[in-house]
N, C-alpha and C positions, 0 to 999 in steps of 0.2 A: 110248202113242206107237206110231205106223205105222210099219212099215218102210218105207224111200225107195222110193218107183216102187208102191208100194199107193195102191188107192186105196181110203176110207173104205167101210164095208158101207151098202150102199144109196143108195150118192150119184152113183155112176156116174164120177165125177168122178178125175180123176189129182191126187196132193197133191204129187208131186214137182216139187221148188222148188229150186234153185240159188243157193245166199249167196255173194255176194261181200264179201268184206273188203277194206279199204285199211289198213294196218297201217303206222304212224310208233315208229321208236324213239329215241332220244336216252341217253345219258349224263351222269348229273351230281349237282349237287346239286339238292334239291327240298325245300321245308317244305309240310308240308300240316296244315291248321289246320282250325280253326271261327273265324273271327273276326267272327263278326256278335256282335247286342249279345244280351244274356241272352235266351233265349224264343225266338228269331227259328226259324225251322223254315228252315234252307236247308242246303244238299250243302259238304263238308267242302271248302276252296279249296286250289288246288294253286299255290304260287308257286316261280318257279324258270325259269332260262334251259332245261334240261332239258328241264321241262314246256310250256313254249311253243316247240321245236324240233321235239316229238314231235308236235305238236297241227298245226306247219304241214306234216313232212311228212306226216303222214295226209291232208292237205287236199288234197295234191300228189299224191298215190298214185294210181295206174291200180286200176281193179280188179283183187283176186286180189295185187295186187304188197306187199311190205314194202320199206322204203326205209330207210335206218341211217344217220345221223350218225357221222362220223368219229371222236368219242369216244367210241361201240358199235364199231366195226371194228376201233377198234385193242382192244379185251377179245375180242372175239371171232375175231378174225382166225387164220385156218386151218381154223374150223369150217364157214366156209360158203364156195358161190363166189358171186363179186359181178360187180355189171356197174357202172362209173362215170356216176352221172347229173350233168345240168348242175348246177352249182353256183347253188344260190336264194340270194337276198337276204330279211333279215327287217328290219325295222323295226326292232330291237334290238339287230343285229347291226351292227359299224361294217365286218366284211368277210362275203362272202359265205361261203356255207356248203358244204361239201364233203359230196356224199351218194354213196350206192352203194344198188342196188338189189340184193335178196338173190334169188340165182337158183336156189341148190338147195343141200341139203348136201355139204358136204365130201369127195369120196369116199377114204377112206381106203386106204394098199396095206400089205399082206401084210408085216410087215417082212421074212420070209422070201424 
């Protein structure tokens, strides 16, 4: 592997590339199975309110940004600071959903 901002011997070329991630989290319950029939070759399935909360806000996510379900904020609350985003609607949801968007960690003081 190159170091970021090299570029490959003899390619002349810059490889430095910038990832952006869209990161959904959720809290809850989730079962995750195999349920296809004997032999089938397919990815392990994830069912659960949890797992289709996470999946829509990643959908929702700006680049670069994490977004948390209200049942993440309240386990985590204090760890991080948050910004309150609009409240989305899911198909499964009979009320909308409460998000916050995670803006940085927590900065903690001196108890001293």
């Amino acid at each position: 592997m190159l170091p970021s901002g090299r570029s490959a011997p003899g390619s002349g070329r810059d490889l430095t590339a910038r990832i952006h991630a869209r990161v959904g989290i959720a809290t809850g319950s989730v079962v995750v199975g195999d349920f296809a029939d004997e032999g089938a070759d397919l990815a392990p399935v994830l069912l659960g309110e949890a797992s289709r909360f996470a999946s829509l806000l990643q959908s929702i996510a700006e680049p670069d940004a994490v977004l948390i379900a209200a049942s993440t904020r309240d386990l985590v609350r204090g760890l991080f600071e948050y910004r309150a985003g609009s409240p989305v609607t899911a198909t499964e949801s009979p009320e909308p959903i409460r998000i916050w968007r995670v803006i940085e960690r927590e900065r903690r003081r001196d108890p001293l």
